[in-house]
N, C-alpha and C positions, 0 to 999 in steps of 0.2 A: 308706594302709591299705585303703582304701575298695576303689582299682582291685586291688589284691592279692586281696583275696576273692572281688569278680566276675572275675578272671581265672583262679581255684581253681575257681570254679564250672563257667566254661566248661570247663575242662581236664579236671572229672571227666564235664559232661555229653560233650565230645566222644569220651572212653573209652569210658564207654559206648555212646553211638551206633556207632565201632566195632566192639566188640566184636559187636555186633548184627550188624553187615554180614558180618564176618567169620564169623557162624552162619549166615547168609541162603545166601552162596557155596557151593553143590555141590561146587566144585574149584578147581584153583587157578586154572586159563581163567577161568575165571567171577568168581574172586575180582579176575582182574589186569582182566578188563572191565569192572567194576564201577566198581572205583579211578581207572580213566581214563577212563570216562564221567562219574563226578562230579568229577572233575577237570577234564575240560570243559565241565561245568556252572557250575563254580564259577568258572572262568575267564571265561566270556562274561559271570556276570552280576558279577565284577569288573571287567571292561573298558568297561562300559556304566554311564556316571552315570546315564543317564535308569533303566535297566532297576533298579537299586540305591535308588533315590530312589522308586520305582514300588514293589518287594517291600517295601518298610517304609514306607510311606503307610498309615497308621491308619486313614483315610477309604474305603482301598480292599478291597473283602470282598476274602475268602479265595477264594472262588468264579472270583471275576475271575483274581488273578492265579493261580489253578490254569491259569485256560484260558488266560491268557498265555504262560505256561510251559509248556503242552501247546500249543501254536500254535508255538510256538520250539524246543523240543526233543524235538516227536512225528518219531518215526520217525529221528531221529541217535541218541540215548538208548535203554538198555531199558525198559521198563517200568515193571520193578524199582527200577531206578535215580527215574528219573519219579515214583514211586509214594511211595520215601523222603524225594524232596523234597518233595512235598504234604504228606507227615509232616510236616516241618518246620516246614513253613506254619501247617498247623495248630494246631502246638503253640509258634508263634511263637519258634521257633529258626532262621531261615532265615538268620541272623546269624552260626550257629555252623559254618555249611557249612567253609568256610576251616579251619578248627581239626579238622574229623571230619575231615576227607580227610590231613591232618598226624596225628592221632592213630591212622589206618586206615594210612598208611605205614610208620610206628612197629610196629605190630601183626603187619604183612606182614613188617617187616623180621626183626621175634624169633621168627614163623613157620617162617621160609626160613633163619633162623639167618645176618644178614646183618647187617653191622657199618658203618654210614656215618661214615665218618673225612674229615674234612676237613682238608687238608695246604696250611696257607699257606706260600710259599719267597717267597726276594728272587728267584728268574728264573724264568721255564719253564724247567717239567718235560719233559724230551723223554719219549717215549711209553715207550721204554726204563726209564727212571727209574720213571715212574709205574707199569710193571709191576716191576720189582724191588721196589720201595716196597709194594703193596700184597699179591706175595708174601712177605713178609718180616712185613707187619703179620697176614697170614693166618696165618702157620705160633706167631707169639707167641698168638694171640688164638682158634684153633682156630674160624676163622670167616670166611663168604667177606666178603670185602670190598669194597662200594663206594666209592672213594676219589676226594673233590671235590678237586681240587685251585686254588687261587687264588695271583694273585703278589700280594707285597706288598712294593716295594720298599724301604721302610723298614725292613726287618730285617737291612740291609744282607748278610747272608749267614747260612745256616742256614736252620733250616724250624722252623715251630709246628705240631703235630696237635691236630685235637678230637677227643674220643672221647666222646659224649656230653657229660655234666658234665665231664668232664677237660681236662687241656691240657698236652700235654708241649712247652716251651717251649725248645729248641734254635737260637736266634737268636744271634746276635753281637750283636744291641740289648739284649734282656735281658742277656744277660754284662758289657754293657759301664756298661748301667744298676745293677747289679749291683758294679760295682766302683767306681764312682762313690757308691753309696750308702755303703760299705765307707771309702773312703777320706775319706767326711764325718763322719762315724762316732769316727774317730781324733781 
């Protein structure tokens, strides 16, 4: 119950922080350099335990690691970008970066009117496929498509799509699970 709530919480602060960036951005250049400099933000200081264990050190001012992070990211970053992460710092959300930059994609995505559908199959997709597949999802969905696709051979044949909360589940697993349920049933 507990991690449910603090995980509502971070969900609503990281919308808003979006939405924020997404006021901040002049255009949409601005808005896609933004997203991928704090995406490289967030990346290096995921990739580094020290750097991670360092930004949430209670012991350590806020001043400090400003200039750590303007030593590491002056001049690769914009300003802007730089400037928001101090924000962070300061309002000891530096935790929530991970989840803005996920919520700030989201935001881009219903922007740009862009639908990320992830299509699990039991084999690759030849490229062919994944363009018919994601024409096809465009013309139902009146919307461009980014489409993840992943194998998963357990579904022994057919394909699962997410669509957000959704899942249209076209397996031969499910079917077969499916009839197995069915015939326990009797």
């Amino acid at each position: 119950m507990k991690e449910d709530i603090a995980f509502n919480k971070l969900i609503v602060i990281a919308k808003r922080y979006s939405q924020a960036l997404i006021k901040l951005a002049q255009s949409d250049d601005e808005l896609n350099s933004l997203y991928d400099n704090l995406a490289a933000v967030n990346e290096t200081i995921k990739s580094s335990d020290d750097l991670k264990t360092f930004l949430s050190h209670p012991a350590i001012s806020k001043d400090d690691k400003k200039s750590v992070l303007g030593e590491i990211f002056g001049g690769k970053v914009s300003q802007e970008v730089l400037n928001f992460v101090f924000i962070l710092l300061d309002r000891n959300r530096i935790f929530a970066l991970g989840a803005i930059i996920n919520a700030l994609k989201e935001e881009m995505n219903r922007k740009y009117n862009i639908l990320v559908i992830r299509a699990i199959s039991a084999v690759e997709l030849s490229s062919e496929m994944k363009a018919k597949l994601a024409q096809k999802l465009e013309t139902i969905y009146q919307k461009k498509v980014n489409l993840d696709t992943k194998v998963d051979e357990s579904l022994i044949a057919g394909m699962v799509l997410k669509i957000g909360d959704k899942i249209i589940d076209g397996s031969v697993k499910s079917r077969l699970e499916s009839m197995k349920r069915t015939l326990i049933q009797r």
